[in-house]
C-alpha positions in Angstrom: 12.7 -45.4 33.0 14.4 -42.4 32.8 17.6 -43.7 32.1 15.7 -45.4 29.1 14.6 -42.1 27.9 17.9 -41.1 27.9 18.7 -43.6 26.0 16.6 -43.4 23.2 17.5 -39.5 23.1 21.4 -40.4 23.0 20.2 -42.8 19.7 19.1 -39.4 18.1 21.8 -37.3 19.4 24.3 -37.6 22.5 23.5 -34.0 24.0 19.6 -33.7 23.0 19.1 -34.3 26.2 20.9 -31.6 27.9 19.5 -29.3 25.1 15.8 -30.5 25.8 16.1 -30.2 29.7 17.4 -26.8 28.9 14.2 -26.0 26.2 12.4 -27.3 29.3 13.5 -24.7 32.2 13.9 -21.6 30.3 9.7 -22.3 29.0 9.4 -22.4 32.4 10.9 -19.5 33.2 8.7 -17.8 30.7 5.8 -18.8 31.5 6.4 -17.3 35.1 7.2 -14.1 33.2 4.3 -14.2 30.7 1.3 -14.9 33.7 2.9 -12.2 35.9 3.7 -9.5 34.2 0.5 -7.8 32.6 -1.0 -8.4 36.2 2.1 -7.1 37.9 1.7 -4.0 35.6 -1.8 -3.6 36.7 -1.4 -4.0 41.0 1.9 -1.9 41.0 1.4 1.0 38.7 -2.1 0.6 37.7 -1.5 1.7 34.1 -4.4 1.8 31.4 -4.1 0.1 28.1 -3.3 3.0 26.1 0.4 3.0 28.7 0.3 -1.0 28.0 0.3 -0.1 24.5 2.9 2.1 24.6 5.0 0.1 27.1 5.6 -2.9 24.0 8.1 -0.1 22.1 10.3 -0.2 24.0 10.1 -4.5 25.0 9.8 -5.1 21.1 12.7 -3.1 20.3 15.3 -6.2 21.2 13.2 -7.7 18.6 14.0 -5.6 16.1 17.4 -5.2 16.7 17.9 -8.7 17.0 19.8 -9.1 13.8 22.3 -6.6 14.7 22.6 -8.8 18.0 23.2 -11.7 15.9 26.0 -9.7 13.6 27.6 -9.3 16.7 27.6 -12.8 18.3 28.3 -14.0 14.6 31.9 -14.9 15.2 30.7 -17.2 18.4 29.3 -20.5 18.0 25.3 -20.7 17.7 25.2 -22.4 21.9 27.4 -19.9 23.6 24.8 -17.4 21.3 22.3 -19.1 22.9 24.1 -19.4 26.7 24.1 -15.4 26.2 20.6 -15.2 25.4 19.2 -17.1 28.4 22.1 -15.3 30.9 20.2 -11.8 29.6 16.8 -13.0 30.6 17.7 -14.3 33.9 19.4 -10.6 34.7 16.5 -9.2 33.6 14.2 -11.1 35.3 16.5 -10.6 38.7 16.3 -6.8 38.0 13.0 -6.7 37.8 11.9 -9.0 41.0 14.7 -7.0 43.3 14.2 -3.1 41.7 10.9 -3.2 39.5 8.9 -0.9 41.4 10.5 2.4 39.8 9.2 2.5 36.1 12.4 3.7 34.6 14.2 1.1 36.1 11.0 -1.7 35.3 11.6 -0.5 31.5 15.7 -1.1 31.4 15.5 -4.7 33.1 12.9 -5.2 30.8 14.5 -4.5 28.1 17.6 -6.8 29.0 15.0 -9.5 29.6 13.6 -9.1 26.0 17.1 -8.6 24.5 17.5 -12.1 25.9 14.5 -13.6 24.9 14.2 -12.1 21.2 18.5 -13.2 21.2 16.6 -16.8 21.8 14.3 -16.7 19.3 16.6 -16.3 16.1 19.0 -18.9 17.6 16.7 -21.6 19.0 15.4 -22.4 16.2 18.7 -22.7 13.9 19.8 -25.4 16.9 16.7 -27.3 17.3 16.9 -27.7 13.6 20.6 -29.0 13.7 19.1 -31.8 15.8 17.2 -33.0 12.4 17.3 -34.4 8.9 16.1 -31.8 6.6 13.0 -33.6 5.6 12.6 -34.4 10.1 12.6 -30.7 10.7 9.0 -30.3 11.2 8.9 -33.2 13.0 11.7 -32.5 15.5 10.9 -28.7 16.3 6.9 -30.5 17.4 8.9 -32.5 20.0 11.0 -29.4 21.2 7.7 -27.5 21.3 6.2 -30.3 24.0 9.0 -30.7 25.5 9.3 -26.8 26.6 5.1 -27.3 27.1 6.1 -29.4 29.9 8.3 -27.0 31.5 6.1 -24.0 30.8 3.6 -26.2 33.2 6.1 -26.1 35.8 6.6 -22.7 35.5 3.0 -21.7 35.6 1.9 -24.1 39.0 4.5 -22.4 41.0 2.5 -18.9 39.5 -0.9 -20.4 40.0 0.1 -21.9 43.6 2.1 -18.8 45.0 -0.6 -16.6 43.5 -3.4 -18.8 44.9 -2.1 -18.4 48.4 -1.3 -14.8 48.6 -4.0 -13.3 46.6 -6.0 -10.9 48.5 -9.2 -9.4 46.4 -7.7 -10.7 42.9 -4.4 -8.3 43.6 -1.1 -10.6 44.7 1.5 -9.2 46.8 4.5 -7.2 45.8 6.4 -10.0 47.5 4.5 -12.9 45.9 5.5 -11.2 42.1 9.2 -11.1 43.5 9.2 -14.4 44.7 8.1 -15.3 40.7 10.8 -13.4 38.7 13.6 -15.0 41.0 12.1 -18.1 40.8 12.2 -17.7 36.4 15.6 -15.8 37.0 17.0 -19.1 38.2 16.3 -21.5 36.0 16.7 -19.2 32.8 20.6 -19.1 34.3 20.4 -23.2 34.9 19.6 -22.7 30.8 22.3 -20.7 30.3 24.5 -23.3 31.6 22.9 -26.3 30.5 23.1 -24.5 26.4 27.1 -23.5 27.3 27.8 -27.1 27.7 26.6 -28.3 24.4 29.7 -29.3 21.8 29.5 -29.4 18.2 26.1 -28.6 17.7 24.4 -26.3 15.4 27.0 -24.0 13.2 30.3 -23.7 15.1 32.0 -21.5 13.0 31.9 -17.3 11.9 28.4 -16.8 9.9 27.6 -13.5 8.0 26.5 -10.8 10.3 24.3 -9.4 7.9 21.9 -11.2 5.0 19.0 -9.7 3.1 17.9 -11.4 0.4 15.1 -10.8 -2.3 14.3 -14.5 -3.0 13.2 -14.4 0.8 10.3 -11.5 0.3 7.9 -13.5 0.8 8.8 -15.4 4.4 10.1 -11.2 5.3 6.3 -10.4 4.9 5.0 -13.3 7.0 7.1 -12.3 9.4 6.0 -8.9 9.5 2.2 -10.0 9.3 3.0 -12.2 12.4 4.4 -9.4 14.3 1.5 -7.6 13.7 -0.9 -10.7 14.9 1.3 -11.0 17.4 1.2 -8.0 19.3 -2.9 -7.6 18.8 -3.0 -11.1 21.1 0.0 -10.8 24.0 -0.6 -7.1 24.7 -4.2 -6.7 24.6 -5.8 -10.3 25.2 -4.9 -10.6 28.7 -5.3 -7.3 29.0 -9.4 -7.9 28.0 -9.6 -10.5 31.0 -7.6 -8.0 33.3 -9.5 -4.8 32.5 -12.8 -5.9 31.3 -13.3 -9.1 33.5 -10.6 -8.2 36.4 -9.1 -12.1 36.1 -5.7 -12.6 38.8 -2.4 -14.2 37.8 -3.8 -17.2 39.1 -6.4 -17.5 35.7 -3.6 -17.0 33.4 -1.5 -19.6 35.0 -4.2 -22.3 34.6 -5.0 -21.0 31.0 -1.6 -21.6 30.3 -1.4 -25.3 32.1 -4.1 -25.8 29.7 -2.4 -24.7 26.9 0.8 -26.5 27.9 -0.4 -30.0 28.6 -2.4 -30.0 25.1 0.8 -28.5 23.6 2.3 -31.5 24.5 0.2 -33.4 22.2 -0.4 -30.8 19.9 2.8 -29.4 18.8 4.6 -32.4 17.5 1.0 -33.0 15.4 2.1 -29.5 14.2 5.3 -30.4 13.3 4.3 -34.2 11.8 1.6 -32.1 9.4 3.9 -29.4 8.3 6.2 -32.6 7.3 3.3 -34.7 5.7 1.1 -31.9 4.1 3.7 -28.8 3.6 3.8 -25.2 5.4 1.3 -23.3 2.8 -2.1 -25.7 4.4 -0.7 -25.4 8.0 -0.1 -21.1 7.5 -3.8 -21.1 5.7 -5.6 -22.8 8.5 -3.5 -20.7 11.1 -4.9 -17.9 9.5 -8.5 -19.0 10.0 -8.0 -19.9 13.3 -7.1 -16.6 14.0 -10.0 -14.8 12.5 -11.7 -17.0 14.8 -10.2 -15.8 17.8 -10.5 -12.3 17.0 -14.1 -12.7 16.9 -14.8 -14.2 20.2 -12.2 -11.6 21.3 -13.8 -8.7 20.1 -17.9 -9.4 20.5 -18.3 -12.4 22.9 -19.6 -9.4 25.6 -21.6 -7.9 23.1 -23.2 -11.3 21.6 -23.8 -12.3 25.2 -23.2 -9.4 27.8 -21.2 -9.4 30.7 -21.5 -12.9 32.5 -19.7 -15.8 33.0 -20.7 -18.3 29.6 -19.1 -15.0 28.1 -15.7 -14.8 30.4 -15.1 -19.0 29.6 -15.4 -18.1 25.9 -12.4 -15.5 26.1 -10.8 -18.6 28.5 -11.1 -20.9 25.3 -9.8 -18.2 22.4 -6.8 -17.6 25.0 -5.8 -20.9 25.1 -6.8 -21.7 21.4 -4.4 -18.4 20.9 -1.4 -19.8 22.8 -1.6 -22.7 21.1 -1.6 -21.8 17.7 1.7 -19.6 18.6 3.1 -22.9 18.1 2.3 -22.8 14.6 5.2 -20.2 13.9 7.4 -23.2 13.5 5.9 -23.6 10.2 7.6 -20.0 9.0 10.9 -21.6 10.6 11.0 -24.5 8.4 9.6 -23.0 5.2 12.9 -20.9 5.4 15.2 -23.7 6.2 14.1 -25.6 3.1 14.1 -22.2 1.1 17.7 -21.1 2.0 20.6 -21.9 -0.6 23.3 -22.1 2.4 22.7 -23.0 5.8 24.8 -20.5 7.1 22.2 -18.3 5.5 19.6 -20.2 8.0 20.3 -18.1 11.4 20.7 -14.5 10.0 17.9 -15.3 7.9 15.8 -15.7 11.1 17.2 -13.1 12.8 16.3 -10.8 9.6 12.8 -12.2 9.6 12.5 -11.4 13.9 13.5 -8.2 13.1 10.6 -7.6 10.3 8.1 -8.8 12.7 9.5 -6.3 15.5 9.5 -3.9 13.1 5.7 -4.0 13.1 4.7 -4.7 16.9 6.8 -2.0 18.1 4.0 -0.1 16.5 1.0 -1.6 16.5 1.1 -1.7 20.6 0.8 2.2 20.9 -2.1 2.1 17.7 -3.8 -0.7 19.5 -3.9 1.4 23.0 -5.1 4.3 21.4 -7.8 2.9 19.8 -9.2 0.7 22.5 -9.1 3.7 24.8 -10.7 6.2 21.8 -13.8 3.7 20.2 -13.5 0.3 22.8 -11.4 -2.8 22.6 -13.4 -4.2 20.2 -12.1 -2.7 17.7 -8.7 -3.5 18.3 -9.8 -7.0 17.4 -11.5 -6.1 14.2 -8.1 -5.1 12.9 -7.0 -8.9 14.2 -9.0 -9.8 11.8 -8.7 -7.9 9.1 -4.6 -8.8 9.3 -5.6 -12.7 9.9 -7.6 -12.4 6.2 -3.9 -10.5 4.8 -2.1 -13.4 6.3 -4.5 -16.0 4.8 -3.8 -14.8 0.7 -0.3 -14.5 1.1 0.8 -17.7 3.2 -1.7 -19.3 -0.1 1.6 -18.3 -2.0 3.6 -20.5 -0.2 5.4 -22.8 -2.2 8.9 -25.2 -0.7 11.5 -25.5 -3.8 11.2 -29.0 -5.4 14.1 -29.7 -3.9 16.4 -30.3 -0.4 17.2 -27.5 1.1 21.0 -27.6 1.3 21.4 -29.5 4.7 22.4 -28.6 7.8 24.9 -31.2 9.3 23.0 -34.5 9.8 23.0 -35.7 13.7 24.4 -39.0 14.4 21.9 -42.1 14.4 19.4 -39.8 13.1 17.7 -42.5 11.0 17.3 -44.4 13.7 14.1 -41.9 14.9 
């Protein structure tokens, strides 16, 4: 069977699948990271959220220096880009299992961990897209998103399983957490070698360090809008079920099994609708979604008070949450078809990763503040005010009439 899988997979491309087992351990890997670390925050330091808040500075910052990262890996080819990438998340992830306990040191190998991870995002996209036919691209980023939703299970059984035995009173041990990061240290480095290994794939040669365009306002500004979304949901989400309804690591890795094993069905129906009905429907209805989420964030407790119908609500707008995260890929592909050069495609993303840091870096600290002066629900309130900004402008959405100039074609593509 599996060597039928592989197969099929050498049909569509002879190294897809050393890229997709690659995709596959460093979600893992993140998923560790992601259940962990607000929990890990909370049993070793015991910060409140207004120090969460201010604690996403400096992890966004990667983000928004991401395109200057890119300038500077611009003469390498787009894997060995993407080799560095997962080699600085696996350090950081080491750094912070082995030496995490002292908060200045927490903040530098957390900072190499984003570098590597925000690195990832303006790159991974560019390759999975290389993978594709222009008019596939939807299509083939869906199957790279369930393929890393099966690795992120991996990643979160081992949380859910190591937390499950060694929790004590909702709090895991300081050993349990270290176990975790070296565990996600590990296999982002297997990533890192299983990315170096891949030849002639995505852009090989030098690609401008540096592109701004104005014909690209519009996907800058959806950027920015998601950073803002963004950071309203990972920061203070989990920190709702943490603070307000004291949930363990052991929730968040189930919530995010969840979330995986309908991701594997769910994002290539992402990707097969933003290919069939276009990226302006699919970035409307993510919009509404996420007004939706904001309000069973913001008053399930105060619709129905403190119990546990109220907690499984916040269970369900979590994982509705994660999964329309996946829906991002429609911003990647509305600005593949939009670019007039694909060597424009990658600095183009990196530009657009850098808008959207530009934003979270901020909103973070404002969120902290806030929650901490008038309640978390207000935090929330602003979700959905931004959810309503993102709504009008992804209605001005429109793909050129046209093929975008296309990236090169894999071999036996048609064949998929």
């Amino acid at each position: 069977m599996i060597r039928r899988i592989r197969g099929r997979l050498a049909a569509v491309h002879p190294q897809l699948h050393i890229y997709l087992l690659a995709i596959a351990l460093a979600s893992g890997a993140s998923g560790m990271w992601e259940t962990s670390f607000n929990n890990f925050l909370n049993d070793v330091f015991h910060i409140g959220p207004a120090q969460r808040g201010m604690l996403e500075f400096p992890r966004e910052l990667p983000g928004l220096l991401s395109a200057l990262g890119i300038g500077v890996l611009s003469f390498l080819p787009e894997t060995v880009s993407g080799a560095v990438a997962y080699g600085l998340a696996a350090l950081g992830m080491f750094g912070v299992a082995l030496f995490g306990t002292q908060w200045i040191v927490l903040v530098i190998f957390m900072i190499v961990w984003s570098s590597g991870t925000h690195l990832m995002q303006s790159v991974g996209s560019s390759l999975t897209m290389s993978f594709a036919t222009t008019e596939k691209r939807g299509r083939r980023m869906g199957q790279v998103g369930a393929i890393g939703g099966i690795g992120t299970i991996g990643g979160c059984l081992i949380v859910w399983l190591l937390g499950r035995v060694h929790s004590v009173g909702g709090h895991v041990s300081l050993g349990t957490y270290r176990q975790i990061f070296c565990i996600g240290a590990a296999a982002f480095m297997l990533a890192a070698i299983m990315i170096s290994r891949l030849r002639k794939v995505g852009l090989q040669h030098a690609r401008p360090r540096l592109l701004i365009r104005r014909r690209y306002w519009l996907y800058y500004l959806l950027e920015c809008l998601y950073g803002a979304r963004k950071q309203v949901f990972l920061t203070f989400g989990p920190w709702v079920l943490i603070k307000i309804f004291h949930e363990p690591p052991a929730t968040f890795a189930k919530l995010w099994i969840v979330s995986a094993v309908i991701g594997i069905f769910f994002s290539p129906a992402v990707g097969q609708l933003i290919d069939r009905f276009g990226e302006r429907t699919i970035l409307m209805v993510d919009a509404l979604l996420i007004f939706v989420v904001c309000i069973a964030y913001g008053f399930s407790e105060s619709f129905f008070g403190n119990v546990p119908s109220t907690v499984y609500i916040l269970y369900a707008a979590y994982v509705t949450d994660q999964l329309i995260f996946g829906v991002s890929m429609a911003r990647a592909t509305y600005i593949s078809k939009t670019v007039t050069d694909p060597e424009h495609l990658a600095p183009t993303l990196s530009i657009g990763v850098s808008a959207n840091h530009a934003v979270s870096m901020s909103i973070p600290t404002a969120g902290g503040l806030l929650w901490e002066k008038y309640g978390y629900q207000w935090v929330f309130m602003v979700g959905g005010l931004l959810a309503i900004i993102m709504l009008f402008f992804a209605s001005l959405v429109r793909v050129p009439n046209r093929l975008a100039a296309a990236m090169p074609e894999s071999p036996g593509e048609p064949k998929d």
